[in-house]
N, C-alpha and C positions, 0 to 999 in steps of 0.2 A: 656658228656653234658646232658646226658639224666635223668642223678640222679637231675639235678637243674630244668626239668621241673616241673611246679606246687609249685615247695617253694616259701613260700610267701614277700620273703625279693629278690625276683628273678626275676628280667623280661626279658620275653624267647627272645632272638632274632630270626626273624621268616627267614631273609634274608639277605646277604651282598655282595656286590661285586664293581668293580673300573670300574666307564666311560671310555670309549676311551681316554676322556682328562685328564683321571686319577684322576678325584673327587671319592673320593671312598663316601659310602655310607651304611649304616645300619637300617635294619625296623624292629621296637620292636614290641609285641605286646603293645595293646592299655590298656593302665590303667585308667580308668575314676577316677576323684577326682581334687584336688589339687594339688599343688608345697607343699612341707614340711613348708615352712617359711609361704603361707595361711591359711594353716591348723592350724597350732601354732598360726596365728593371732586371726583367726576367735573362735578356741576354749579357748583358755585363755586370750585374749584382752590385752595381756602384751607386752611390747617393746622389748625384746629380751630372747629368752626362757631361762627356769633356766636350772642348774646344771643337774639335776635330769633328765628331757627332754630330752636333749642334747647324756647324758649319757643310754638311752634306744633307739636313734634311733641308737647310735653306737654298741650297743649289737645286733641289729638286723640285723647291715652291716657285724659286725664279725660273727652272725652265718651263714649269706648269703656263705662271703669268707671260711667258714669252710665246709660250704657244697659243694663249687668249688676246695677246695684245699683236 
């Protein structure tokens, strides 16, 4: 897990573990900004992003998963 610290399509998780009543739970680090779909609003003012869009944040999730896998 240590190769995914610091890559930037990657947010570290910093702790995890399960309540006694068994809620299990997870604490990422803190990413300041936006949700994806604000971000897309606010900077294109369009109703639903295009093709093109779409197709860059998914390159960015497959080099996430290539760098985990």
């Amino acid at each position: 897990m240590a190769r995914l610290s610091g890559h930037p399509h990657v947010v570290t998780i910093l702790d995890h573990g399960v309540e006694e009543d068994g809620l299990a739970w997870t604490l990422y680090e803190y990413v300041p900004g936006r949700d994806l779909m604000a971000f897309h609003f606010t900077r294109e003012g369009a109703e639903h992003p295009s093709p093109g869009r779409v197709a860059g944040w998914c390159a960015g999730i497959a080099r996430a998963l290539g760098a985990a896998h």
